[in-house]
C-alpha positions in Angstrom: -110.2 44.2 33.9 -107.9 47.2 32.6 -108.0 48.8 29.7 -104.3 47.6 29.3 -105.3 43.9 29.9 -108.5 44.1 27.5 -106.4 44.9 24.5 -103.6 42.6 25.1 -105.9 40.0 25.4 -108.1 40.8 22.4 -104.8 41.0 20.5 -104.2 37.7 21.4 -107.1 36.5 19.9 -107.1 38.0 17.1 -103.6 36.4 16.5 -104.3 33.1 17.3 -107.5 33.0 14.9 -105.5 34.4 12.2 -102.9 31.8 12.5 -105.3 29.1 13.2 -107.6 29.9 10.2 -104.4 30.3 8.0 -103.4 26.8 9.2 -106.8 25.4 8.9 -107.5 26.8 5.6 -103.8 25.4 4.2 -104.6 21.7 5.5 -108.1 21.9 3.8 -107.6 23.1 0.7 -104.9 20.0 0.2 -107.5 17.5 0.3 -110.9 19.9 -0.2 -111.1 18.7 -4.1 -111.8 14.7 -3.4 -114.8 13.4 -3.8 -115.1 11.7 -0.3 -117.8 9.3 1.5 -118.2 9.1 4.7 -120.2 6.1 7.2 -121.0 8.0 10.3 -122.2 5.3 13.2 -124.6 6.7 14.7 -126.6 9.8 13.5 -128.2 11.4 16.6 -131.8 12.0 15.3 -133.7 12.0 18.8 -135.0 15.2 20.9 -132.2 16.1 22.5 -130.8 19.6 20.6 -127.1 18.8 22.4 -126.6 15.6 19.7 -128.3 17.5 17.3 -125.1 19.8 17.9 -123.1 16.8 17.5 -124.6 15.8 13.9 -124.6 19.5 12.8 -121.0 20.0 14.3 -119.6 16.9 12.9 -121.4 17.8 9.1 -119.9 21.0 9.4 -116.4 20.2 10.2 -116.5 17.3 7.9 -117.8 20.0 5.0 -115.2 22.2 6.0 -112.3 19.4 5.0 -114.1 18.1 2.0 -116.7 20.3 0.3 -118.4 18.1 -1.6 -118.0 14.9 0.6 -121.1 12.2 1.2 -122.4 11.8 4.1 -124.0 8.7 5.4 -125.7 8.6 8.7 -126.4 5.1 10.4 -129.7 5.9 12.7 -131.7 4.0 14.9 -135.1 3.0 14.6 -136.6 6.4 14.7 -139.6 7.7 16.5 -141.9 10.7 15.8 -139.6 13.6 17.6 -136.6 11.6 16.1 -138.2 12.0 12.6 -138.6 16.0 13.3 -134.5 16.2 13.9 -134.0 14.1 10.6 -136.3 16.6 8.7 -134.7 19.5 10.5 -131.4 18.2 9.8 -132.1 18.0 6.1 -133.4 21.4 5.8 -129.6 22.4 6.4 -128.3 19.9 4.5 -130.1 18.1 1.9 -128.1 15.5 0.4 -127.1 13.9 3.7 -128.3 10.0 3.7 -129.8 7.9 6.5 -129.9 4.1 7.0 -131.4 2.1 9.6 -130.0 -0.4 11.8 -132.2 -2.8 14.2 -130.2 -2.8 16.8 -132.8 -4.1 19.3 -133.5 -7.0 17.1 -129.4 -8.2 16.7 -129.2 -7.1 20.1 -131.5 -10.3 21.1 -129.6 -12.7 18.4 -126.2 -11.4 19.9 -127.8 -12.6 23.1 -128.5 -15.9 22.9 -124.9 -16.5 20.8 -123.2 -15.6 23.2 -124.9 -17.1 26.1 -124.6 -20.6 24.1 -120.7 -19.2 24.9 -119.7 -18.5 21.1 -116.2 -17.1 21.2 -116.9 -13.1 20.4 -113.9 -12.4 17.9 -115.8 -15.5 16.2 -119.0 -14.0 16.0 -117.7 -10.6 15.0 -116.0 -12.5 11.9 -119.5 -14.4 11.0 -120.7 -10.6 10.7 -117.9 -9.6 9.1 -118.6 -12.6 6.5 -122.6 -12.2 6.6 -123.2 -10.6 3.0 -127.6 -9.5 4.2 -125.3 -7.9 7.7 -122.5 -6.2 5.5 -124.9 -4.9 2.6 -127.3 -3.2 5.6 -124.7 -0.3 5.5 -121.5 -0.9 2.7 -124.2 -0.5 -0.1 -120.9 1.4 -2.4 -117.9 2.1 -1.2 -117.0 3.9 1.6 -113.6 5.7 2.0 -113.9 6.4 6.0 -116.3 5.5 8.6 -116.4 7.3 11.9 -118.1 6.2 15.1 -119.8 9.6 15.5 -119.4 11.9 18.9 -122.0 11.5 21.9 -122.0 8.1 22.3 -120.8 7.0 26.0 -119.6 3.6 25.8 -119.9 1.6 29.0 -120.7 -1.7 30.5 -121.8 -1.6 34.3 -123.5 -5.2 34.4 -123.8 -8.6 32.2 -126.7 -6.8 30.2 -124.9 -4.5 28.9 -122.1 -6.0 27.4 -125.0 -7.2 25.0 -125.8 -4.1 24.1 -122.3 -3.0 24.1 -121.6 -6.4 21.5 -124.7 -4.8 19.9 -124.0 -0.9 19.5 -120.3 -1.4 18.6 -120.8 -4.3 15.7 -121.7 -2.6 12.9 -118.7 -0.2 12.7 -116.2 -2.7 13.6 -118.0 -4.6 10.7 -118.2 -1.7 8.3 -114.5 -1.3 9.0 -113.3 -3.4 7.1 -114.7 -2.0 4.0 -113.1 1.2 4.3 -109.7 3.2 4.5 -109.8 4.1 7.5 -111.5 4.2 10.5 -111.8 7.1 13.3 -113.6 7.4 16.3 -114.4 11.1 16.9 -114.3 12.3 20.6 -116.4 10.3 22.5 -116.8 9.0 26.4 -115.5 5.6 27.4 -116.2 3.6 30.6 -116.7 2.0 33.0 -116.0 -1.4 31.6 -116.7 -3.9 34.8 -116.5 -7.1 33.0 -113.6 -9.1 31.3 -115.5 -9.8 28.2 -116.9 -5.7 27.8 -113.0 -5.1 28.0 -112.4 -8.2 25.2 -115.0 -5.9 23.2 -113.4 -2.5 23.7 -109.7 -4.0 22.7 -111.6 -5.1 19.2 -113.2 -1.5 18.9 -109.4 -0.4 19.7 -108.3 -2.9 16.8 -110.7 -2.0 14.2 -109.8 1.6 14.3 -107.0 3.9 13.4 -107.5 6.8 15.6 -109.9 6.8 19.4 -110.4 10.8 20.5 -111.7 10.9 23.5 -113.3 14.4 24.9 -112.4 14.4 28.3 -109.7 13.8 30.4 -111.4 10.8 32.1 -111.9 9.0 29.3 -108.5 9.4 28.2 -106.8 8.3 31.1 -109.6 5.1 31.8 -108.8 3.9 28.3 -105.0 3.9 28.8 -105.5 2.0 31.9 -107.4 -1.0 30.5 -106.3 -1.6 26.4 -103.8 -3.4 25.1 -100.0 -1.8 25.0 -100.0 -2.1 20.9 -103.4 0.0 20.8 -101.4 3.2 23.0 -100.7 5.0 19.9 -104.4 5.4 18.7 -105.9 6.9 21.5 -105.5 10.8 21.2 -108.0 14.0 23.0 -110.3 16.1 20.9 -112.8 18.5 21.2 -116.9 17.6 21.1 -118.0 18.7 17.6 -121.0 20.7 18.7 -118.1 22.9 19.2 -117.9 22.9 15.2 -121.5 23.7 14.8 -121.0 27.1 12.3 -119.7 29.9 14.2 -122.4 32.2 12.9 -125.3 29.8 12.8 -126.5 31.4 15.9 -126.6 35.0 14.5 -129.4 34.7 12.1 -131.8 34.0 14.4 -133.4 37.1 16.4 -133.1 37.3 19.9 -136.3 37.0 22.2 -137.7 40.0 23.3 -138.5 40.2 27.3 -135.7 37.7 28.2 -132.5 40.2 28.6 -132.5 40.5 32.4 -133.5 36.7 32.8 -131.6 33.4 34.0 -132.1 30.3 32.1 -132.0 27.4 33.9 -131.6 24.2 31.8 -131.9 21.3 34.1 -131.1 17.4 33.9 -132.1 14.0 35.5 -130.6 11.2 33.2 -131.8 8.2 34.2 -135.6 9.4 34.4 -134.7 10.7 30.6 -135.2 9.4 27.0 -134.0 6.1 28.1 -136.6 5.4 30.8 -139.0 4.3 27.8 -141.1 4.7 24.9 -141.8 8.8 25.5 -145.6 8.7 24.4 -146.4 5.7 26.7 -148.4 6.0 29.8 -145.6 4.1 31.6 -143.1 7.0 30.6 -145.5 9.6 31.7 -146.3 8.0 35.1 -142.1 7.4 36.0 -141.8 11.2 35.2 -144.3 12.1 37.5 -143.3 9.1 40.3 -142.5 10.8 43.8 -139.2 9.4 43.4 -138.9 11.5 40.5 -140.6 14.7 42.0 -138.6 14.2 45.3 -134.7 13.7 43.9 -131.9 15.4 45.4 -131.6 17.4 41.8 -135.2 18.3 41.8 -134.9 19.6 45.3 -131.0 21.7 44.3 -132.9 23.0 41.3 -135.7 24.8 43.1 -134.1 25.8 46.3 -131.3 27.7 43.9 -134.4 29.1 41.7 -136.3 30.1 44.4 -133.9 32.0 46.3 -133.2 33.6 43.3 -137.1 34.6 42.8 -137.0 35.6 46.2 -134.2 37.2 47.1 -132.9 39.1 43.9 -136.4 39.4 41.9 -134.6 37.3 38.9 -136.9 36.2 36.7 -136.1 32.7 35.8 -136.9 30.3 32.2 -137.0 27.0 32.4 -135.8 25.8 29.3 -135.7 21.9 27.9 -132.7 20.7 26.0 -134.5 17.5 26.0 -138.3 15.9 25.4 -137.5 14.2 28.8 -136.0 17.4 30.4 -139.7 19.1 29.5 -141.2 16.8 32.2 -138.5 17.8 34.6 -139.3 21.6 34.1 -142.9 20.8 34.6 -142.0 18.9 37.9 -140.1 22.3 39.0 -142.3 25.1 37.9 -145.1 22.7 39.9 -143.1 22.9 43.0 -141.6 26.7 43.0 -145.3 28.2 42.3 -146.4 26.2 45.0 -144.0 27.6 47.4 -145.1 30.9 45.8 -148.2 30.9 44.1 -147.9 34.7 43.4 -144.5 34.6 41.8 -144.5 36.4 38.2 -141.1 35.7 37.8 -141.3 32.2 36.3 -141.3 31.1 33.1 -141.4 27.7 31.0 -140.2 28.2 27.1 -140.5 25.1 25.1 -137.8 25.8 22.1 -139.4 24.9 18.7 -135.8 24.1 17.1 -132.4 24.0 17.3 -132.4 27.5 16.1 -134.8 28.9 18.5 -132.9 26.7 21.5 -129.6 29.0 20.8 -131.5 31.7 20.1 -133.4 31.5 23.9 -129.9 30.8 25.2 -128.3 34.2 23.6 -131.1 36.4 24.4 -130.6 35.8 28.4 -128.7 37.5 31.0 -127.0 34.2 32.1 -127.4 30.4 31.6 -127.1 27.6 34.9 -127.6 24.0 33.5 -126.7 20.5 33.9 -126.6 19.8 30.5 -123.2 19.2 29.1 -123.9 20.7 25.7 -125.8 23.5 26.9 -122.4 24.6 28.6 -120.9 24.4 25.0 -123.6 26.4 23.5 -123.4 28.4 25.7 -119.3 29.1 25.4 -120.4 29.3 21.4 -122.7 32.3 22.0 -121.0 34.4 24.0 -122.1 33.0 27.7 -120.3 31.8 30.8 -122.5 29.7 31.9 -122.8 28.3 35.7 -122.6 24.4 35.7 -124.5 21.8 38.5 -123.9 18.1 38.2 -124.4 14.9 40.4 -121.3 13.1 40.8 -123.1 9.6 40.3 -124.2 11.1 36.9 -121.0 11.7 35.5 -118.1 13.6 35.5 -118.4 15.2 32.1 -119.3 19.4 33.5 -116.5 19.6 35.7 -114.1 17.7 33.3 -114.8 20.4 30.3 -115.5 23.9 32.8 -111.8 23.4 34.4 -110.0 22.4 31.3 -111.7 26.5 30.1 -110.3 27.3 33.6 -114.5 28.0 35.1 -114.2 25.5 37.7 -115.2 28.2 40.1 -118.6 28.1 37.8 -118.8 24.7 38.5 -121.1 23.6 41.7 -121.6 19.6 42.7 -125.1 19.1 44.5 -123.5 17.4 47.3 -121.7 20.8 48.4 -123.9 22.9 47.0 -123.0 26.9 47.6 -126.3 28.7 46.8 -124.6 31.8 48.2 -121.7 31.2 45.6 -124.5 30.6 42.6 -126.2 33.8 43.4 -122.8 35.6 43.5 -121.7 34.5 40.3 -124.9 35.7 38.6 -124.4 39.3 39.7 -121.0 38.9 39.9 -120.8 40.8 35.8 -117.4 41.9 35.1 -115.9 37.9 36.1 -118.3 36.7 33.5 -116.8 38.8 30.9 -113.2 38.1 32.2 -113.8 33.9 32.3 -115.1 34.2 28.6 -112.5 35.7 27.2 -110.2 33.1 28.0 -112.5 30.4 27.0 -112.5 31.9 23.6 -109.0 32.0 23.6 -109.0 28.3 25.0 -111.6 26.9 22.2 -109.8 28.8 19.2 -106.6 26.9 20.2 -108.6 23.5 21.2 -110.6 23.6 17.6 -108.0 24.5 15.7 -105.6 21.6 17.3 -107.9 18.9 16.5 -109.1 20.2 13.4 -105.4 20.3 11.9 -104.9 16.5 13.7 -108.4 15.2 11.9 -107.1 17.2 8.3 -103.7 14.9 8.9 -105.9 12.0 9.6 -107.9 12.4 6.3 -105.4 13.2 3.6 -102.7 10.5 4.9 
C-alpha cells in the first residue's frame, strides 16, 4: 500500500470514529441518568471465552447506554468451570446478579404436555399465569429483558422443539412483565417442523425488536414468520464486538510467541454438549477414533504440519473451549507422531479471558474455526485466517465476507493448503485487509449502537 493510500485511509478512520463517538456519546447521554434494570436470558457462564465475550460485550454496551443500570443474568444450572466464568465475571463487574433456571427439569414437564397434545399458546399462557414460574425471574420490576447474543435457535428433529418450547419460555414469560423486549443479534434456524415454527412466531410476538448477526439468519427468518412480525426483525453486530476496546491492552504480551501461528481449532458436536465434561463417558467420546479420525482433525494437522515442515513456523495450539483442549491434545498427539523431533509445537492452555486475548495479540498470526476467536482477533489488531465445515455452520464465512476477508476464508472440502501458507507470509495483505475491517466495524458498531440507544429511550 502507498504512502498516499495509508493516509487517506487512516483519515478516514479517524473521521468516522470522531463522528461515530460524537453520535454515540449524544444518544447516551439522553438516557445515561435512568436508573434502568435489565433481565438478560441467558448469561453465558460455561468454558467457552467466545460467550464470555458475549456477556462482557453485552455488559459493556449496556453500561455504556445506562451507567448505573441493573443487570440480571438468567443462567443455567452451573457446573465447576461455569462457576470460574461467574466469579471471573464478577471480578469486572460486581453488582451484576445471577438466577437460575432448571431448564432440564421444565424441559421434561413441557414434554409430556405437550405430547398429551396441549395446545402451545395454551401452555405458554398457564406459565404466563403460574405465580412459583413468574416469581423464578420477575422478583421486582424489570424495565427490559433481552434474550442475550450466542444462542442459536434451531429445531432439526421432534426433540428439539422440546427444548426449543423449553429454552425460549421464560423470556416470552418474563415479557410480559416488562417494557420492552429485544432480542440482541443472535442465530436462527433451521426450524424443520410446523410446531418449532408455531414457537418462533410467539418468540416473534413477544418481542419488539429480533437482530439477527448474520445474513443467514436474516434472510431464513423473513422466509418463515408471519407478514405482521416483518418490521421487528433488523441485523446487528455480535456484542463481543463491544467487549471494551482497551480491555486487551492491560495485559502483557507473551514473551517467545512473536514469530508464532496460533491455531484455535473446533469440532462442535464432540464439544461441551457431548456430556457432562468430568465424566468418563465425555473423556472416552473425545478420545473415540471417530473423533481422532474426522475430516477437521485430519485439515488441522496436514495444514500444521506443512507449516512445521516446510516454513519452520512454530505453531500454539490454543483452546477457546474446555472441549476444544481435548481437540488440541488429539492434534499435538498426531503431528509429534508424524514428527517426533519437532520443537516447533506448542499447547498453551489460557488461564482467563485476559490471558486468551493476551496469547492471541502476542502472535504473528491467528487460523481458527472458532467464530469469536475471528472477532477477537479483528478486536486486537489481527486478520485472522478462517476454516469451517459447511455441515457445521455457515457463521465464518458469513462474518469474514461481510469485512471483505473471504479470500481468508478456507472450507475443508476445498481446502487450499498452498493458499493458507501464502496468506501467512503473505504480510503487507494482512495489514491492507485490517485496515478495512477497522473501518467496517467502526461503522457496523456504531450503527447498531445508535439503533439499540433509539430502542432504549423510546
Amino acid at each position: 500500500m502507498n504512502k498516499f493510500a495509508k493516509n487517506l485511509i487512516s483519515k478516514k478512520i479517524n473521521y468516522l470514529k470522531k463522528k461515530g463517538l460524537q453520535q454515540i456519546q449524544r444518544l447516551a447521554n439522553a438516557v445515561k441518568s435512568k436508573n434502568i434494570h435489565f433481565l438478560i436470558f441467558y448469561g453465558h457462564m460455561g468454558s467457552n471465552f467466545g460467550d464470555l465475550g458475549i456477556t462482557l460485550g453485552t455488559i459493556n454496551l449496556l453500561r455504556t447506554i445506562y451507567k448505573s443500570c441493573k443487570i440480571t443474568f438468567v443462567t443455567l444450572p452451573l457446573s465447576d468451570l461455569g462457576i470460574k466464568s461467574k466469579y471471573y465475571l464478577l471480578s469486572q463487574y460486581p453488582d451484576i446478579e445471577f438466577l437460575t433456571y432448571e431448564i432440564d427439569e421444565i424441559k421434561s414437564k413441557i414434554k409430556k404436555e405437550v405430547l398429551s397434545d396441549q395446545n402451545i399458546i395454551e401452555l405458554i399462557h398457564r406459565y404466563v399465569n403460574d405465580s412459583g414460574f413468574v416469581n423464578t425471574f420477575i422478583k421486582e420490576k424489570v424495565d427490559f429483558v433481552l434474550y442475550n447474543s450466542g444462542e442459536h435457535l434451531f429445531s432439526y428433529n421432534q426433540d428439539d422443539v422440546f427444548h426449543l418450547i423449553a429454552w425460549v419460555l421464560p423470556y416470552v414469560v418474563s415479557t410480559k412483565f416488562s417494557t420492552k423486549a429485544i432480542c440482541l443479534p443472535s442465530t436462527f434456524g433451521p426450524f424443520t417442523t410446523d410446531l418449532s415454527k408455531e414457537i418462533i412466531n410467539l418468540f416473534f410476538s413477544s418481542s419488539d425488536v429480533i437482530f439477527t448477526r448474520e445474513d443467514n439468519s436474516f434472510n431464513y427468518l423473513q422466509s418463515i414468520i408471519d407478514s405482521k412480525q416483518q418490521n421487528k426483525l433488523r441485523q446487528g453486530v455480535d456484542p463481543a464486538f463491544f467487549v471494551a476496546d482497551t480491555y486487551h491492552e492491560i495485559f502483557a504480551s507473551i514473551e517467545n510467541l512473536e514469530n508464532s501461528v496460533i491455531f484455535v481449532p473446533r469440532l462442535e458436536k464432540f464439544g461441551l454438549r457431548a456430556g457432562k465434561m468430568d465424566s468418563e463417558i465425555f473423556i472416552e467420546k473425545q478420545r473415540s477414533d471417530e473423533f481422532s479420525e474426522s475430516k477437521l482433525i485430519s485439515c488441522y494437522v496436514e495444514i500444521i504440519s506443512r507449516l512445521i515442515i516446510q516454513k519452520k513456523i512454530q505453531i500454539v495450539l490454543l483452546a477457546q473451549t474446555y472441549a476444544d483442549q481435548e481437540i488440541c491434545k488429539v492434534i499435538y498427539d498426531k503431528v509429534k507422531r508424524n514428527d517426533p523431533n519437532t520443537k516447533c509445537l506448542l499447547f498453551i492452555h489460557p488461564l482467563d479471558f485476559g490471558n486468551y486475548l493476551a496469547i492471541l495479540s502476542s502472535a504473528k498470526s491467528i487460523i481458527t474455526s472458532r467464530f469469536h476467536t475471528i472477532i477477537f482477533s479483528y478486536l486486537i489488531g489481527k486478520n485472522p485466517i478462517g476454516i469451517f465445515a459447511p455441515d457445521l455452520g455457515v457463521k465464518i464465512p458469513g462474518l469474514m465476507q461481510h469485512y471483505g476477508q473471504i479470500s481468508r476464508c478456507y472450507s475443508t472440502t476445498t481446502l487450499d493448503l498452498d493458499g493458507i501458507v501464502g496468506q501467512i507470509e503473505d504480510d503487507s495483505e494482512k495489514k491492507n485487509g485490517y485496515q478495512q475491517i477497522r473501518i467496517q466495524t467502526q461503522i457496523d458498531k456504531a450503527k447498531f449502537f445508535s439503533e439499540l440507544v433509539h430502542l432504549l429511550k423510546e
